[in-house]
SERO-4910 file (N, C-alpha, C, O; in steps of 0.05 Angstrom, whole numbers):
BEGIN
 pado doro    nc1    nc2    nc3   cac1   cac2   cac3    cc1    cc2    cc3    oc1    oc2    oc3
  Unk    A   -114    389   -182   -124    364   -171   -118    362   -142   -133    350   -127
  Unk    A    -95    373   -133    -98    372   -113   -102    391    -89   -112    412    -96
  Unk    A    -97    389    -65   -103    406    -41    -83    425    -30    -85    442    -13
  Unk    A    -64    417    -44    -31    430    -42    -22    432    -69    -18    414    -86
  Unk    A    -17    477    -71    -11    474   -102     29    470   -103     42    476   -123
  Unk    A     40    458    -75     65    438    -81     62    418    -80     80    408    -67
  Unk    A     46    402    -86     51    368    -95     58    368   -118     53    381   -139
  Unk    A     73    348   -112     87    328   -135     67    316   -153     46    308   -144
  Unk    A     73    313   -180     41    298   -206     54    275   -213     77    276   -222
  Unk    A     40    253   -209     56    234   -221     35    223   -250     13    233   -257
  Unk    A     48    204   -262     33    192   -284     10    172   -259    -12    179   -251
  Unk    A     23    152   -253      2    135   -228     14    143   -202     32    160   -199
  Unk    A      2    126   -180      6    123   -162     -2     95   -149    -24     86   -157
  Unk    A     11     81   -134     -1     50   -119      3     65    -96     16     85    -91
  Unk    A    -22     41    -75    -28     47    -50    -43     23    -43    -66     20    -50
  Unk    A    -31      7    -29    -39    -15     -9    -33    -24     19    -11    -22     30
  Unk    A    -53    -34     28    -43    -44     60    -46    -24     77    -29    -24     95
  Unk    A    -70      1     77    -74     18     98    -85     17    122    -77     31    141
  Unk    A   -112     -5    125   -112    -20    148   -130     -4    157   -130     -4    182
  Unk    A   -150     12    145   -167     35    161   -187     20    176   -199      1    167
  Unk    A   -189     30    203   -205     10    210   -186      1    240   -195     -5    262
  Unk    A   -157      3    232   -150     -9    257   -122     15    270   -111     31    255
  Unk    A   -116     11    299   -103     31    315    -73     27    299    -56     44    304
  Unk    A    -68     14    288    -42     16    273    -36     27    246    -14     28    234
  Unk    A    -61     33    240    -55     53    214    -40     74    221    -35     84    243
  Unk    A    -32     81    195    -21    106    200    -29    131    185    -17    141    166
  Unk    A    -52    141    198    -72    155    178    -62    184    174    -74    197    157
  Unk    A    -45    194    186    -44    219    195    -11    222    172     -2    242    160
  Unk    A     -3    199    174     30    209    146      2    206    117     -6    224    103
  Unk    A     -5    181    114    -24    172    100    -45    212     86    -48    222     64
  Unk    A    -48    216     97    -65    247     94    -35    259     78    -30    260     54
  Unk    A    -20    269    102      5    275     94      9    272     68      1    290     53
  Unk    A     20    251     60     28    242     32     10    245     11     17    246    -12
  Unk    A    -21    248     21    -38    243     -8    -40    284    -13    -43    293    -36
  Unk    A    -36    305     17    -30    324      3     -4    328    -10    -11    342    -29
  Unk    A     13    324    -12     38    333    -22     38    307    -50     61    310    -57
  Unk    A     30    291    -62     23    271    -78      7    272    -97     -8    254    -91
  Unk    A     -3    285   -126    -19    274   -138    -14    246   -161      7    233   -158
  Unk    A    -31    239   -180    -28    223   -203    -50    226   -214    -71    228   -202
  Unk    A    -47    226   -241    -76    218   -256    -81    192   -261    -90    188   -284
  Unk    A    -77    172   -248    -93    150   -229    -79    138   -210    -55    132   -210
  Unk    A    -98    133   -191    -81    123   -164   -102    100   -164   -126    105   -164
  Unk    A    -87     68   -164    -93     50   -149    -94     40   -127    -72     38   -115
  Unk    A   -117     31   -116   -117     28    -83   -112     -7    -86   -127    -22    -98
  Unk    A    -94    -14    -75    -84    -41    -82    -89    -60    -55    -72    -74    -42
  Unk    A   -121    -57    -50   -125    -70    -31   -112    -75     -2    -88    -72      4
  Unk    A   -139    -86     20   -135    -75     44   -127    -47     56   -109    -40     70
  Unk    A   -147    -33     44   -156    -10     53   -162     -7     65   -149      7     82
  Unk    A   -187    -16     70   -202    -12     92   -195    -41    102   -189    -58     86
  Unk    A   -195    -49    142   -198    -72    150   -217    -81    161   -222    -71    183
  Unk    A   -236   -104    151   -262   -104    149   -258   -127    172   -273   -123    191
  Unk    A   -239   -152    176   -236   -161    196   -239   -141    223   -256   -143    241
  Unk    A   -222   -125    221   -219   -126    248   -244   -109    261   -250   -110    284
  Unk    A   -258    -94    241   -281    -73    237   -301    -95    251   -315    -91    271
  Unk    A   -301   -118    235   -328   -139    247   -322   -150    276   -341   -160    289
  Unk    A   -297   -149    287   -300   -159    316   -301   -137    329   -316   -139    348
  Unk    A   -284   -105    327   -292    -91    346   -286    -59    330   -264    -51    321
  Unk    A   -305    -48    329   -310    -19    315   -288      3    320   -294     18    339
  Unk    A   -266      9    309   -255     20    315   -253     50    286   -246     43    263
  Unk    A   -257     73    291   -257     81    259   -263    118    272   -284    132    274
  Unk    A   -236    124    280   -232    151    285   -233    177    266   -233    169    243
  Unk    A   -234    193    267   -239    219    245   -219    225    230   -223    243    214
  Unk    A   -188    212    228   -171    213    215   -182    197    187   -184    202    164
  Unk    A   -186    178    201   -184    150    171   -213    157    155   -216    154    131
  Unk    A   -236    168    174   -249    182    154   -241    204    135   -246    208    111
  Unk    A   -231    213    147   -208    236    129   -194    230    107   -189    246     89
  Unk    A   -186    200    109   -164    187     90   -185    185     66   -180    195     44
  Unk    A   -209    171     73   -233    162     56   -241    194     33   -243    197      9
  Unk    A   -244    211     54   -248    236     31   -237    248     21   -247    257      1
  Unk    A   -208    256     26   -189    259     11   -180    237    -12   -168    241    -33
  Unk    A   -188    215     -4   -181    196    -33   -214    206    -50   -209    223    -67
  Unk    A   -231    202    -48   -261    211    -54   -253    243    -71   -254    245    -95
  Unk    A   -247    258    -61   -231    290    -75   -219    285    -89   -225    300   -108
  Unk    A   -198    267    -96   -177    261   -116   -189    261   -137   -186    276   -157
  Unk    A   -215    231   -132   -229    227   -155   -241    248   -171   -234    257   -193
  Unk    A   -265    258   -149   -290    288   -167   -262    305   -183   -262    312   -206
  Unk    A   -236    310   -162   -226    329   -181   -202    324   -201   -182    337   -207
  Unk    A   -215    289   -213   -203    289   -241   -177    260   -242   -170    247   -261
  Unk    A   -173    260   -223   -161    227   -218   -179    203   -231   -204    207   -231
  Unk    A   -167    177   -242   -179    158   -241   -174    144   -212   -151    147   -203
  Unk    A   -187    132   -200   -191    118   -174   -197     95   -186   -219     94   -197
  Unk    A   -177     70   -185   -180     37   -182   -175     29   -160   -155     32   -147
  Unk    A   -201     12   -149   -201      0   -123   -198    -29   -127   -220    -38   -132
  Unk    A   -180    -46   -126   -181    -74   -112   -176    -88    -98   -155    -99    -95
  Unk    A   -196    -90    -84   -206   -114    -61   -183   -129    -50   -171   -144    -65
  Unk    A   -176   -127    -28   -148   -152    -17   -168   -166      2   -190   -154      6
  Unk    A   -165   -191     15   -173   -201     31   -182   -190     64   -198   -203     78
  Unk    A   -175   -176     70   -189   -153     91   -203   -132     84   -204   -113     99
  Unk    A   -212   -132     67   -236   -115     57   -240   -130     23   -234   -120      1
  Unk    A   -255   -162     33   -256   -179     13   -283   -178      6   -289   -193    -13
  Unk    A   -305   -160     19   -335   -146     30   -335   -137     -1   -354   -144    -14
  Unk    A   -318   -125    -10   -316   -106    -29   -318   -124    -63   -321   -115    -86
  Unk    A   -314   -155    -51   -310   -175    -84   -335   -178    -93   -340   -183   -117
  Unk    A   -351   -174    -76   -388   -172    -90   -388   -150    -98   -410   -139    -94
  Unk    A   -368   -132   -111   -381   -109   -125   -366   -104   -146   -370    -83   -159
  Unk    A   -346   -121   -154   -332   -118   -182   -347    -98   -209   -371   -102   -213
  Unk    A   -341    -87   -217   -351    -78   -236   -363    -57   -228   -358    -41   -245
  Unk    A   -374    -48   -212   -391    -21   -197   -365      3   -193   -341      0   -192
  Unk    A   -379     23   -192   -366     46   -175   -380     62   -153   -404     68   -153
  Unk    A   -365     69   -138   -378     80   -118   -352    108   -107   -328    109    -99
  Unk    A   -380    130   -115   -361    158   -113   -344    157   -131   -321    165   -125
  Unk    A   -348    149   -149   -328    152   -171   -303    138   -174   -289    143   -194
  Unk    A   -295    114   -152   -283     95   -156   -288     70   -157   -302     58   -140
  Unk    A   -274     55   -185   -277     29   -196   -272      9   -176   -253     13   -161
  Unk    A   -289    -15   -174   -278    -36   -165   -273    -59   -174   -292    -75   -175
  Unk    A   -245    -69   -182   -241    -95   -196   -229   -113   -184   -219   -108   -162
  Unk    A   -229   -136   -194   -210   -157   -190   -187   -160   -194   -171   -173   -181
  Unk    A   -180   -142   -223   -151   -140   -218   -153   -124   -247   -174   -122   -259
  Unk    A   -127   -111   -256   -125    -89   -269    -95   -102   -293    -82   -122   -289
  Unk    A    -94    -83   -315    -73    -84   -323    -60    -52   -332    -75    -37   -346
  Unk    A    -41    -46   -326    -27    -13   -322     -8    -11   -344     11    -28   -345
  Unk    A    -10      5   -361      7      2   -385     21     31   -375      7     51   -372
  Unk    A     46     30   -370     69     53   -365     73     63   -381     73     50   -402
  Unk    A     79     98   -381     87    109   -400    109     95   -420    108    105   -442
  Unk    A    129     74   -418    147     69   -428    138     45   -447    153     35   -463
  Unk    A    114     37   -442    102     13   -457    101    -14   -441     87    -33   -447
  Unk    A    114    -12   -425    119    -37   -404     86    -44   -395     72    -25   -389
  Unk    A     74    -71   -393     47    -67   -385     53    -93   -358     66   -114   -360
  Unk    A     37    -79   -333     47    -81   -309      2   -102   -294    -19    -92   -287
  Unk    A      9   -123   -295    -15   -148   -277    -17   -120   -241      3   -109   -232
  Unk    A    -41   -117   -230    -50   -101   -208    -63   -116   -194    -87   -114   -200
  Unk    A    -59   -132   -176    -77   -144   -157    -65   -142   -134    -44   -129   -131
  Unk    A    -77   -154   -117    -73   -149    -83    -55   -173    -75    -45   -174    -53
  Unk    A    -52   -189    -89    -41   -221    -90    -48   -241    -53    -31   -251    -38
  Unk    A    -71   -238    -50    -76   -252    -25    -91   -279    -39   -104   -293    -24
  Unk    A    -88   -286    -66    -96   -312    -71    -76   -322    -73    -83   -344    -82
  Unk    A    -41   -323    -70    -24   -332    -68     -4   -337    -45     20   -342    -44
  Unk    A    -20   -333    -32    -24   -337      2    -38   -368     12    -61   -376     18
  Unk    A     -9   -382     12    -32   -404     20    -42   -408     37    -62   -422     37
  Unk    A    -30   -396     66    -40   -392     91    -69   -388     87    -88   -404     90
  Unk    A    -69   -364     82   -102   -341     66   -112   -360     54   -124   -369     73
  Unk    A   -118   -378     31   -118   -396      9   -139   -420     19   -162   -425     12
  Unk    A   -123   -432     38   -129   -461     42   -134   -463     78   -138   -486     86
  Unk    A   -134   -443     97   -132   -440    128   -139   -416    135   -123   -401    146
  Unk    A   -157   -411    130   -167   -378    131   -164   -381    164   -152   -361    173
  Unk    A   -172   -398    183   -169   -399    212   -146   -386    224   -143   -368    241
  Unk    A   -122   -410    203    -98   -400    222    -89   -369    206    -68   -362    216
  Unk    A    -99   -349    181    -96   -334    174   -111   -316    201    -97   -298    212
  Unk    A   -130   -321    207   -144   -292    228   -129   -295    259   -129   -277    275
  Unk    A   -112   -329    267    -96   -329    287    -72   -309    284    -61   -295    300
  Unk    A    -67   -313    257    -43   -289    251    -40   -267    246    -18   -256    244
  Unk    A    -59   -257    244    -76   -228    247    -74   -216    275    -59   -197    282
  Unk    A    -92   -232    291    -87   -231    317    -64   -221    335    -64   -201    349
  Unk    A    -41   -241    332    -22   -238    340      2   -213    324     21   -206    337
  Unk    A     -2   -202    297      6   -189    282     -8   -170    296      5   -154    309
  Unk    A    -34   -170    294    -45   -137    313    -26   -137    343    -16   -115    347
  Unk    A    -21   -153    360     -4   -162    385     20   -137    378     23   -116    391
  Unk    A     30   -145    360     55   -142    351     60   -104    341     80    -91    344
  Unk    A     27    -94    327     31    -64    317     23    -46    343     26    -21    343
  Unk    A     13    -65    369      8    -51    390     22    -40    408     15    -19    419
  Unk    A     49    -57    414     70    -57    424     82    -36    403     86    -13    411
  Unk    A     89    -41    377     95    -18    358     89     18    369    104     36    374
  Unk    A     60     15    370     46     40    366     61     61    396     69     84    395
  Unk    A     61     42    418     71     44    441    101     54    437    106     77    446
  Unk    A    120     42    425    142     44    421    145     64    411    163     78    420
  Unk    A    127     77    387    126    105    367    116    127    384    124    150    386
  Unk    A    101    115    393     93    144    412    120    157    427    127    181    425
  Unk    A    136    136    445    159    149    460    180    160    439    195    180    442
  Unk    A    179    145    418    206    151    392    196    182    384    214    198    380
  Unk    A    170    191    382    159    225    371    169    239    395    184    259    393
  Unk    A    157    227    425    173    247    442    201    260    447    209    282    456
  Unk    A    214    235    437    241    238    433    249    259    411    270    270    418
  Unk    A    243    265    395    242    268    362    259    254    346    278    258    332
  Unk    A    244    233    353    253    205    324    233    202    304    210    210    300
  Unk    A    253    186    291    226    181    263    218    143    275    229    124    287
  Unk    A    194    152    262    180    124    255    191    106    259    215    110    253
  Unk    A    187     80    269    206     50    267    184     32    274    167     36    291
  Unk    A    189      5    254    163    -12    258    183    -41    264    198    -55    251
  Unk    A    167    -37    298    173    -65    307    172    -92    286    190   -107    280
  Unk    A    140    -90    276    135   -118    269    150   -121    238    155   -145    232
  Unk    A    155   -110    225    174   -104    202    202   -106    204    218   -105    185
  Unk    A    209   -109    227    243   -108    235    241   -131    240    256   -148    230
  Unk    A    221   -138    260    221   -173    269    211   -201    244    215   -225    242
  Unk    A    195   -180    227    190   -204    206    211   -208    186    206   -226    170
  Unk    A    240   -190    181    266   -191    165    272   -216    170    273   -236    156
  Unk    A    277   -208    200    299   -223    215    287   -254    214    303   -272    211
  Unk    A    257   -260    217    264   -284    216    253   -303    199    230   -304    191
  Unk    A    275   -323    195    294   -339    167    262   -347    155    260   -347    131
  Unk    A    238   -354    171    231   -369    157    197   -350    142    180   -357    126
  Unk    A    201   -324    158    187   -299    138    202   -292    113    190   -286     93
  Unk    A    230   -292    113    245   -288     93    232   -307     75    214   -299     59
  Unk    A    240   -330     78    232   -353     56    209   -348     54    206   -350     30
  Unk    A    183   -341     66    155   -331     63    150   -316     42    131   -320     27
  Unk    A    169   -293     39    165   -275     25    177   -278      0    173   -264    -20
  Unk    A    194   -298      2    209   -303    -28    193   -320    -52    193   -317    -77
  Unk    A    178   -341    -34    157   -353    -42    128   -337    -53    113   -344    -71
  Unk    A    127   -321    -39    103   -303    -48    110   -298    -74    102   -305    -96
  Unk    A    131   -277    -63    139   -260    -86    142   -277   -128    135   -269   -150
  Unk    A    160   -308   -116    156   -320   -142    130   -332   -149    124   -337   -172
  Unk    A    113   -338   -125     79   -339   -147     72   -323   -163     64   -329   -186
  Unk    A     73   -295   -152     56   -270   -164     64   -263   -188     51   -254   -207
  Unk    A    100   -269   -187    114   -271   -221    109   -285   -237    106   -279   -261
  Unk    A    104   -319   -225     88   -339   -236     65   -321   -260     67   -318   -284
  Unk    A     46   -313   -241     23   -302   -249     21   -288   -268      2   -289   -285
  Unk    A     44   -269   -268     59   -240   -284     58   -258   -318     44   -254   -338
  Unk    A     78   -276   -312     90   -296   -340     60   -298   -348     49   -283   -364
  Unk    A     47   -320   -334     17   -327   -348      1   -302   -363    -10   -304   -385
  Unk    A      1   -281   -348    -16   -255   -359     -2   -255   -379    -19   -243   -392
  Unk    A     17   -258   -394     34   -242   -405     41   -212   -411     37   -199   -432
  Unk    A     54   -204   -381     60   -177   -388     86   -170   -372     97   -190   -363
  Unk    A     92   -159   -369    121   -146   -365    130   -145   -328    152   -148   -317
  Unk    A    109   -140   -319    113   -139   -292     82   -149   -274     63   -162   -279
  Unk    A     92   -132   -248     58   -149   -236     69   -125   -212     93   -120   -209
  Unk    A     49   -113   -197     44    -96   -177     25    -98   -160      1    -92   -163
  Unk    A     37   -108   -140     15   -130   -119     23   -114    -85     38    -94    -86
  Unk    A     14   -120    -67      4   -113    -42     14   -142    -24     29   -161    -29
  Unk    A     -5   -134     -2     -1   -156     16     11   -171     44      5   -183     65
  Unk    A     35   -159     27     54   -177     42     72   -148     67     89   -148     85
  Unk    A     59   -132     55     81   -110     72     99   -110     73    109   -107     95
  Unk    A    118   -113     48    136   -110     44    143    -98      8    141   -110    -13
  Unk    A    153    -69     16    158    -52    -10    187    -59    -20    207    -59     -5
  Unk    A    188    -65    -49    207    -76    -52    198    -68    -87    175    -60    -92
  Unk    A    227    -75   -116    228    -62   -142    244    -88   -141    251    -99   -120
  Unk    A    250    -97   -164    274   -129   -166    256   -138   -194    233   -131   -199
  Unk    A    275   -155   -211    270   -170   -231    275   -206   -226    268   -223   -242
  Unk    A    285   -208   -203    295   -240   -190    279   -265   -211    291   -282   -224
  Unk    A    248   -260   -210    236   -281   -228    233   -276   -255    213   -286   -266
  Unk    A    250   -263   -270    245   -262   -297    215   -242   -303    201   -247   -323
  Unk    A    210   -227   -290    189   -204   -291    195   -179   -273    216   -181   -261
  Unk    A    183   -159   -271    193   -140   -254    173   -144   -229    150   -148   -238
  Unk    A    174   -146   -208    163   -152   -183    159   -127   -161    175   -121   -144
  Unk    A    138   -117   -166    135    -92   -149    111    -93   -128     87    -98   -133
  Unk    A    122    -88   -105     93    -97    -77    100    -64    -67    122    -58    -58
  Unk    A     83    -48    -71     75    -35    -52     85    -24    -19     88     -1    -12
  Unk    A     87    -42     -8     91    -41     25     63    -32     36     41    -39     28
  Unk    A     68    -18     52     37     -5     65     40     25     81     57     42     80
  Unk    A     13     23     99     12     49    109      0     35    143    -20     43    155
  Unk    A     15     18    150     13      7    176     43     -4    193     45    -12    217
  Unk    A     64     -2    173     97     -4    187    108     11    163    111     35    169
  Unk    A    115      6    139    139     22    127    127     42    118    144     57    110
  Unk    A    102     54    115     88     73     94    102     87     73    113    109     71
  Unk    A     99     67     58    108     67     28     85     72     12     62     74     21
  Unk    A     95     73    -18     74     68    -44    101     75    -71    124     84    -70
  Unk    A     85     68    -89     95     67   -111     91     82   -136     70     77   -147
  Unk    A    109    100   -148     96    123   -162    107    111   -187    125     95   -185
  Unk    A     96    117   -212    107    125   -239    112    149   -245     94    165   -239
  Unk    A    136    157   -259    137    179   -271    127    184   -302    116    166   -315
  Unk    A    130    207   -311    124    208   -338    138    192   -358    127    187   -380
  Unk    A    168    180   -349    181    178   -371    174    138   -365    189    122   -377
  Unk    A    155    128   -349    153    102   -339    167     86   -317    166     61   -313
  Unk    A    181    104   -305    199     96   -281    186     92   -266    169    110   -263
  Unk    A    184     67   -248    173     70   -223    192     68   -196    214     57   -192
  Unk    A    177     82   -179    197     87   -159    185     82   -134    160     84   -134
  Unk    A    198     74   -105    189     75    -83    188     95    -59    208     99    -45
  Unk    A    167    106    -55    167    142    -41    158    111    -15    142     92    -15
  Unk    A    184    127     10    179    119     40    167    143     48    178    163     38
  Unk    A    143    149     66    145    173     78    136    171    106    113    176    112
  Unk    A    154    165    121    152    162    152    157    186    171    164    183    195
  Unk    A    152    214    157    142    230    184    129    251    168    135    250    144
  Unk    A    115    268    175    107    282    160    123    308    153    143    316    164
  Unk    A    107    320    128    130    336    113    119    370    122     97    382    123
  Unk    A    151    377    129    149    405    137    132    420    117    141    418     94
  Unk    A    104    436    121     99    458    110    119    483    101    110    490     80
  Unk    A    133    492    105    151    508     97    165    499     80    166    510     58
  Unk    A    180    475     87    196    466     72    191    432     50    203    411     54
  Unk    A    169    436     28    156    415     21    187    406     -1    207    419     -7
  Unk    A    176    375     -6    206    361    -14    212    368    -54    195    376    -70
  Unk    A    235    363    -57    238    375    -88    229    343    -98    227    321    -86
  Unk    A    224    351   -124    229    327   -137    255    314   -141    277    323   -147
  Unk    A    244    280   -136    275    262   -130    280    257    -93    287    237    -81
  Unk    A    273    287    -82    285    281    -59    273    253    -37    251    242    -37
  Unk    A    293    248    -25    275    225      3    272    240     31    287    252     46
  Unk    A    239    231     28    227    237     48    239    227     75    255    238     89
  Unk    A    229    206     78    254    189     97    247    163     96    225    153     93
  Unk    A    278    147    102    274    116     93    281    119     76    289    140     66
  Unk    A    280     85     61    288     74     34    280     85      6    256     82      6
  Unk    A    285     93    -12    275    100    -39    288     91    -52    312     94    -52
  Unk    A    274     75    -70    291     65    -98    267     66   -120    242     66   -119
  Unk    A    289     67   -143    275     70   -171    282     46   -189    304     35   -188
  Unk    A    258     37   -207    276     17   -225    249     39   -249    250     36   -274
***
């Protein structure tokens, strides 16, 4: 299945928040990771593509087309491909039910883990009340969030000359302050909210750009992160573990990673 006969196979794979479409993706680890990465299904957990920023000014270089066909390959050679729709590529909610190239597009999914655990898949931008109820001041914050990956991109460029790894301004600055923290704590207990209602064991949502594993609401709570500051995603193993693969530089050809190992950055398993 895949393009590299050393990648790693997982049972799934999550993948949200790639942003294709805009100068802060990060399309080139993004490639990276999907060679050294397979699963026999990978969910695209919305905001994939960014259809905002696509409609005010065309930005869409030969990498991120790249990203598009290499996910497109996965599929023909034997992957299931689930696509759902996040609110930047919300273009995509008039087509629920369709496939295109061989990937599904839903509204939202349910993932039963090897271990039996059955895991709610949505993009969770309806629990956004910003997004929800002020779509205005949602595209003001876009805005200024693009402000923010620009100055980033700038900063990464001098950090490679150096030979550093990756570091994302707007991800360091949204920790730090008190009242994104509480932003994200709030998110995070809607979507568990949601989890309870479905009734199922966990919920695996997007969004918020921020990758994170925790049980805090009485469900298991798993977001993704993205592939525009932490470039994360979320694997299952065979035995139903899921785990968080960071991969913030790309991986030596010579020396591809064992299983277990960290790429770089944070990894955790629950």
């Amino acid at each position: 299945m895949s393009d590299s006969p050393e990648a790693r196979r997982f049972r799934a794979l999550f993948i949200s928040d790639v942003h294709l479409g805009t100068k802060g993706c990060q399309a080139e680890l993004l490639l990276d990771f999907l060679k050294y990465n397979d699963a026999d299904t990978v969910y695209l957990v919305g905001d994939i593509v960014d259809g905002w920023r696509l409609k005010a000014n065309w930005y869409w270089p030969q990498k991120h087309n790249d990203v598009v066909q290499k996910l497109l390959r996965k599929g023909r050679k034997g992957a299931r491909m689930v696509y759902l729709p996040g609110n930047h590529d919300e273009f995509l909610r008039d087509y629920y039910g369709t496939h295109f190239g061989g990937i599904e597009v839903v509204e939202r999914a349910i993932h039963e883990a090897a271990d039996g655990k059955r895991y709610l898949v949505i993009h969770g931008d309806i629990f956004d009340v910003v997004v929800r109820h002020a779509r205005w001041l949602a595209f003001l914050g876009d805005w200024a969030y693009s402000a923010a990956l620009t100055i980033n991109t700038y900063v990464n460029k001098i950090r490679r000359r150096l030979g550093l790894t990756y570091w994302s301004l707007s991800q360091w600055a949204k920790l730090k302050v008190k009242n994104a923290v509480n932003y994200i704590g709030k998110f995070e207990e809607a979507v568990a909210d949601e989890a309870k209602r479905s009734d199922v064991d966990g919920v695996i949502c997007g969004h918020i750009h921020h990758a994170v594993i925790h049980e805090q609401f009485g469900v298991r709570y798993v977001n993704c992160g993205d592939w525009v500051e932490s470039c994360t995603a979320i694997a299952e193993h065979d035995d139903g573990r899921l785990e968080i693969i960071s991969w913030t530089r790309k991986l030596d050809k010579k020396a591809p990673a064992e299983e277990g190992e960290v790429v770089e950055g944070a990894r955790a398993a629950a």
